[in-house]
C-alpha positions in Angstrom: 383.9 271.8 254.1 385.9 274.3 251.8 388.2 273.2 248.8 390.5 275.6 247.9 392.0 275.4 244.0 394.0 272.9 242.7 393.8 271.4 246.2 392.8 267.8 247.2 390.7 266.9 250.4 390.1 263.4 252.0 387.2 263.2 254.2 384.8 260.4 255.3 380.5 261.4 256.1 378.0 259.2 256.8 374.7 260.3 255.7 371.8 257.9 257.2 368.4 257.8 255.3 365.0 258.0 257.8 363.3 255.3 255.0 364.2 252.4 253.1 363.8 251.9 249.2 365.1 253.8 246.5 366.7 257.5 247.9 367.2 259.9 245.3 370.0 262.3 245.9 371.8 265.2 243.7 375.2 267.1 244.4 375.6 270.4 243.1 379.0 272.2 243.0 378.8 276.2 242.2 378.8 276.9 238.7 381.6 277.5 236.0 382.7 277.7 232.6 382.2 273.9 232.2 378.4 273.5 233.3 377.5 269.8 232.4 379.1 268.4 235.4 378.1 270.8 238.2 375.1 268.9 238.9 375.1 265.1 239.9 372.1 263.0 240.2 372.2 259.3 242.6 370.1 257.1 243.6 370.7 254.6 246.8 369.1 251.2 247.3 368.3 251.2 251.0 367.0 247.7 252.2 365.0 247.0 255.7 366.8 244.0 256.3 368.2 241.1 254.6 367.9 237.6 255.4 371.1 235.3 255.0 370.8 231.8 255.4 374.0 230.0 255.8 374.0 226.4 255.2 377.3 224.2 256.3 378.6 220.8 257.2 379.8 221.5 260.8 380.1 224.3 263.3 383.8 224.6 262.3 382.8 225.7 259.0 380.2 227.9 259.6 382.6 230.2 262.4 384.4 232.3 259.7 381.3 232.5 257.4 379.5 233.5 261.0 382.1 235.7 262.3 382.1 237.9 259.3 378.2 238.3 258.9 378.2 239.5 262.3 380.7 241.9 261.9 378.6 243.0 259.2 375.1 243.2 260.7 376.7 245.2 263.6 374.4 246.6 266.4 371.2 247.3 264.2 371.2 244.0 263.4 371.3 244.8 259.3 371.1 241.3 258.6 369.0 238.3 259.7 371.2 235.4 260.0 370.5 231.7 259.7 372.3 229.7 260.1 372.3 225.9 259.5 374.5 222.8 259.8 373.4 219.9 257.7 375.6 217.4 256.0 373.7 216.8 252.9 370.8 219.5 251.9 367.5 217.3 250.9 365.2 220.3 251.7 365.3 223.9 252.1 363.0 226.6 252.6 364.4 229.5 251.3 360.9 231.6 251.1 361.7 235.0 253.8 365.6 234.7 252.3 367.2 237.4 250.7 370.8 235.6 250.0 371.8 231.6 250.6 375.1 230.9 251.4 376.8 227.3 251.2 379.7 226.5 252.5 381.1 223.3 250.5 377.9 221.0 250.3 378.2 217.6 250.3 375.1 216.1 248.7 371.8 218.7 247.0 368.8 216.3 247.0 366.3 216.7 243.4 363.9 218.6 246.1 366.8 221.3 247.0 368.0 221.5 243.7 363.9 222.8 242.8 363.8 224.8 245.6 367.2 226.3 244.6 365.9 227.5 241.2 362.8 228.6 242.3 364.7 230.8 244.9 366.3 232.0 241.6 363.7 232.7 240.0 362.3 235.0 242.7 365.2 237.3 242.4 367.0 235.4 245.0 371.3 234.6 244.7 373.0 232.6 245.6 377.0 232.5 247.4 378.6 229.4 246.5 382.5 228.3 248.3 383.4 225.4 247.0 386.0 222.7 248.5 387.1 219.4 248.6 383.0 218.0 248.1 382.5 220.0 245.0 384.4 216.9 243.2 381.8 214.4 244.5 378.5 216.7 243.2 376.6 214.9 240.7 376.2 216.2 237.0 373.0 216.8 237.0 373.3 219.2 240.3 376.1 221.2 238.0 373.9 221.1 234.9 370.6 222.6 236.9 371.8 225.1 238.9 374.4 225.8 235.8 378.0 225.5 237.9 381.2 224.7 236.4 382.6 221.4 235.7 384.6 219.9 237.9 388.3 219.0 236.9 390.5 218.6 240.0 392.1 219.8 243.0 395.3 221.6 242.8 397.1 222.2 245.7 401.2 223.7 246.0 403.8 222.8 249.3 405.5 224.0 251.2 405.8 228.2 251.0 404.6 228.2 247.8 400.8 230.0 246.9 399.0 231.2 243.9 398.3 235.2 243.8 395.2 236.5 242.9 394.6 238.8 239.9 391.4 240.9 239.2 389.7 240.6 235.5 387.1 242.6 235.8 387.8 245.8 237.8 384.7 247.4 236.2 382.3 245.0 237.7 379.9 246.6 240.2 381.0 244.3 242.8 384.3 246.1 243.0 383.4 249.1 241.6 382.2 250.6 245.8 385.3 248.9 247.5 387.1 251.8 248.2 390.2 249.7 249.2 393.7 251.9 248.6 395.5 249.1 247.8 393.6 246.5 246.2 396.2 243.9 245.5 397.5 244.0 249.0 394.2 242.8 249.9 393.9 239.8 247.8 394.2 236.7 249.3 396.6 233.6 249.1 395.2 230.7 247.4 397.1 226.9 248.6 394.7 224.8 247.1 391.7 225.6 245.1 389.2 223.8 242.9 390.6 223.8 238.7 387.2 224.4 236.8 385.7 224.7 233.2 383.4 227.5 232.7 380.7 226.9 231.1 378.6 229.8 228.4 377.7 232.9 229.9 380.1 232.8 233.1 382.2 235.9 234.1 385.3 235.8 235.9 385.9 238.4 238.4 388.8 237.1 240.4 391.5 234.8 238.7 394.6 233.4 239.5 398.1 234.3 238.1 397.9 231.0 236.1 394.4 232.4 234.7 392.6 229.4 236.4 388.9 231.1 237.7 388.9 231.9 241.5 385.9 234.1 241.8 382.8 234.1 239.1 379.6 235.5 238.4 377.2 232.3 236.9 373.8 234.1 235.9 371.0 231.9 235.9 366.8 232.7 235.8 367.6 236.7 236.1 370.0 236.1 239.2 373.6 235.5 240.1 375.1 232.6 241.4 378.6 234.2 243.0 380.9 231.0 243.0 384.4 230.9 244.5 386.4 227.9 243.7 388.3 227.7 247.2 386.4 227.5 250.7 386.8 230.2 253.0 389.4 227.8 254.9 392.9 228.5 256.2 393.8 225.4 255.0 393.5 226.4 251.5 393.7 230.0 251.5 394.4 232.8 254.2 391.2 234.9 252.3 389.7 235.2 256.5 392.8 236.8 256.7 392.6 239.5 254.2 390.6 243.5 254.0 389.0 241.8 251.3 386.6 239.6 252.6 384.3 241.8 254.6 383.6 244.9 252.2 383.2 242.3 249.5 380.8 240.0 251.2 378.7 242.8 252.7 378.9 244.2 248.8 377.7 240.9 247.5 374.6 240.6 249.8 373.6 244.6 249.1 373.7 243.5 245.2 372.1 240.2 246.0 369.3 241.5 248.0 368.5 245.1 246.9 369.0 244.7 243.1 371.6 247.9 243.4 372.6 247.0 239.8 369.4 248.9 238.9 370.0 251.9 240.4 373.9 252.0 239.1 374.5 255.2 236.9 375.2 254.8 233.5 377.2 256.8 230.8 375.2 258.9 228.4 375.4 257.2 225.3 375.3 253.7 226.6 372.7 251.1 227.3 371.1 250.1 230.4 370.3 247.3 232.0 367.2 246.8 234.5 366.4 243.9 236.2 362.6 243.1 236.2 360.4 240.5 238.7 359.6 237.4 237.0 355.8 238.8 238.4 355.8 242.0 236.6 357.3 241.3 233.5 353.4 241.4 231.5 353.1 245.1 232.9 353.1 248.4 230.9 356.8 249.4 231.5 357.6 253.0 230.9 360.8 255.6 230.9 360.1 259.3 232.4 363.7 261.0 231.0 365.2 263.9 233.2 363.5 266.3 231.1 359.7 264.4 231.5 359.4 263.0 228.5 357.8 259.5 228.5 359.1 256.6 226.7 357.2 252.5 226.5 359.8 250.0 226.7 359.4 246.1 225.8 361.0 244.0 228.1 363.6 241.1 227.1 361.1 238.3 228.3 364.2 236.0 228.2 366.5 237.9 230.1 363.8 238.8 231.9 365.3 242.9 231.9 365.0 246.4 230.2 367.0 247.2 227.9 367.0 251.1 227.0 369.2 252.9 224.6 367.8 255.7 224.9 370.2 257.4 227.2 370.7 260.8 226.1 370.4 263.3 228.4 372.2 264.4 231.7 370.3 263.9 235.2 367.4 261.5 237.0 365.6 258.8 235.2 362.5 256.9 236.4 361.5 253.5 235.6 357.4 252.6 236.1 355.6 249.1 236.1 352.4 250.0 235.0 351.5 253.2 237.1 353.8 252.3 239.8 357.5 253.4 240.5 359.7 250.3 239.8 363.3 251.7 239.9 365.1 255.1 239.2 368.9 255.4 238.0 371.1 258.4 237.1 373.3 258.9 234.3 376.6 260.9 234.0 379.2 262.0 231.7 381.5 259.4 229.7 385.1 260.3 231.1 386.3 261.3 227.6 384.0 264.7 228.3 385.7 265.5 231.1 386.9 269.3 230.5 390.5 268.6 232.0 391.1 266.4 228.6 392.9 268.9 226.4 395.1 268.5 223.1 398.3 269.5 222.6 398.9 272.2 220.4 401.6 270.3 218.5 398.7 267.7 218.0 396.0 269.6 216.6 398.3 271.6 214.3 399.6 268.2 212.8 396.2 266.9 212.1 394.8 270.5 210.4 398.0 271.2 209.0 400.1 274.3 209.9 399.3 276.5 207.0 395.7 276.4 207.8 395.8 276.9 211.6 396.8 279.1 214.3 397.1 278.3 217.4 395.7 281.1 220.5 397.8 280.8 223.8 395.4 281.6 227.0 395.8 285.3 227.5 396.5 286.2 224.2 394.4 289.3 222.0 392.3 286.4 221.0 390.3 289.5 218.6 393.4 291.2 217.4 395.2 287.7 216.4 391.9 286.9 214.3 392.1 290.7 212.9 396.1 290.6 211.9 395.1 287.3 210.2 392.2 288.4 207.8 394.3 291.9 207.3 396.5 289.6 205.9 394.4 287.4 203.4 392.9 291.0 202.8 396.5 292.3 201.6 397.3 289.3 199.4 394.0 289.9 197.8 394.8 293.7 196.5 398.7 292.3 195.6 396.6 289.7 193.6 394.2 292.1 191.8 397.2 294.7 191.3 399.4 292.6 189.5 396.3 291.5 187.2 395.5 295.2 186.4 399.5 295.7 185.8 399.4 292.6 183.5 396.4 293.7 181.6 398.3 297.6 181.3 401.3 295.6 179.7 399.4 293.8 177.6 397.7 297.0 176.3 400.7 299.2 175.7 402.5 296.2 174.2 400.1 295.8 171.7 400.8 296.1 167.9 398.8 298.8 166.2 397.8 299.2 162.6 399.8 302.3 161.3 403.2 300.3 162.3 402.0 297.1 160.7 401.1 299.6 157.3 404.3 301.1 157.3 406.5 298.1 157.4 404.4 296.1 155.2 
């Protein structure tokens, strides 16, 4: 496709990958005055499959959650889908699952709750809605799986709903929704669940009263992605609403493929990698774009990398050991973009206008530069001149010794 100047094109491509893992990519644009961004480094996160298991407490409640998943699978079946109706969870086997979904649980048995943080632990996540049973969960199910405390149900009549607002527009969950009006997507909340958050939780979605509707609770290296209102028309029309299928189908490829990894970072700033509970004792290593290698020490807490080394433009590569773990890009911070410029009136106020000159575009750049030191070069003689005249005077002016004699 051709661009011509100072033009814009909209255009959709699909590009489909013959293998799954990490695909490495790089866009380059013909070169130009401005050469740092003509080449751009990516890396993609391509998963097999991913195994969803949806747990609810009646067929009703599992048709929306159902009906979107399949919409996202589509033909090649990108998802395996379980899905289960149970009205209290006293075990679950969560060991070939990628993402666990629960619709509103009633009752998590000691055994569930274990399995749950193993699951965790693994790198699994979690997608929590939450409804009218989320009152009747016992403290110590909030305090191990780390969930806010409950507070109460609010609820409006008649015509009356709460809007949604988004916090955290940065958040790699909505940083891929290419959505051209985000807040005419957002969904109408009628009743909802009033929380307290507890250390560590990130709001991604709130309501106009600032009350959470959408959060991000870490826990053992992985997310638990809480909303405090089920998806339910009787409390919100979010089955309604563009939202719900780009973000759920962007919450399971973060869940499942650890796409935070691959996310590209600004030179300058830190990054953070995601490790396997499994591998965290290995030899970790940085290879930078220009193959220099670097040790890292892993956070055994957070159970991550964190490198601050991120210097240079293009491709780096993360190794367990000898094998490849992980690869991300980095790119320019947007204050380096080239189409950033001052204003003269700016600059001249902050170097001051007796010690500046300004050079429009076209101008005799070397001729401007030449008129200028001509100029200091002219002041220069004046200056020396009117020494030498002053001395002169001096001289002449002078009393001399017969004249002193003769009046004396």
């Amino acid at each position: 496709s051709h661009f011509q100047p100072h033009r814009s094109k909209e255009f959709l491509f699909q590009v489909y990958p013959g293998k799954s893992g990490v695909v490495r990519g790089k866009l380059v644009i013909p070169r130009d005055d401005y050469y740092f961004d003509d080449t751009q480094t990516f890396e993609l996160t391509i998963p097999e499959q991913i195994s969803c298991k949806v747990i609810a407490n009646s067929q009703d409640d599992l048709f929306m959650l159902k009906t979107v998943l399949e919409s996202i699978s589509g033909k090649d079946r990108f998802l395996d889908i379980e899905l289960k109706v149970m009205d209290g969870i006293h075990r679950v086997y969560l060991d070939e699952t990628d993402v666990l979904i629960l619709q509103d649980p009633k009752h998590l048995s000691p055994s569930a709750i274990e399995s749950m943080k193993r699951f965790l632990s693994e790198g699994g996540s979690i997608l929590w809605f939450s409804g009218e049973n989320y009152a009747g969960l016992s403290s110590i199910t909030q305090a191990n799986l780390k969930l806010p405390k409950f507070i109460e149900i609010v609820h409006v009549t008649g015509e009356s709903f709460f809007s949604v607002d988004v916090t955290d527009r940065d958040n790699p969950i909505l940083q891929e929704l290419n959505l051209r009006d985000l807040s005419s997507a957002l969904p109408q909340i009628y009743r909802y669940n009033k929380i307290e958050n507890q250390i560590g939780h990130k709001n991604i979605l709130t309501l106009n009263n600032n009350d959470s509707f959408f959060l991000e609770i870490p826990h053992s290296g992985s997310q638990i992605y809480y909303f405090t209102s089920p998806l339910d028309l009787r409390w919100n029309d979010f089955g309604m609403k563009g939202l719900l299928i780009p973000l759920i189908h962007r919450l399971l490829i973060l869940s499942a493929t650890n796409e935070i990894n691959t996310s590209m970072v600004e030179v300058g700033q830190e990054k953070y990698i995601k490790i396997n509970k499994a591998l965290i004792n290995k030899k970790w290593s940085l290879i930078t774009p220009s193959g220099n290698r670097i040790l890292l020490v892993p956070d055994y807490n957070r159970e991550e990398l964190i490198i601050n080394n991120i210097q240079e433009l293009g491709s780096y590569e993360v190794f367990a050991g000898d094998e490849f773990y992980t690869a991300f890009s980095s790119k320019l911070s947007p204050f380096e973009k080239p189409s950033l410029r001052a204003r003269e009136d700016q600059v001249i106020s902050i170097l001051g206008k007796s010690r500046s000159v300004w050079i429009h575009p076209g101008s005799d750049v070397k001729g401007i530069i030449f008129s200028h030191r001509q100029g200091k070069a002219l002041w220069r003689t004046f200056l020396i001149l009117a020494i030498a005249f002053l001395m002169l005077e001096s001289y002449l002016s002078r009393m001399r010794t017969e004249e002193i004699k003769v009046h004396s």
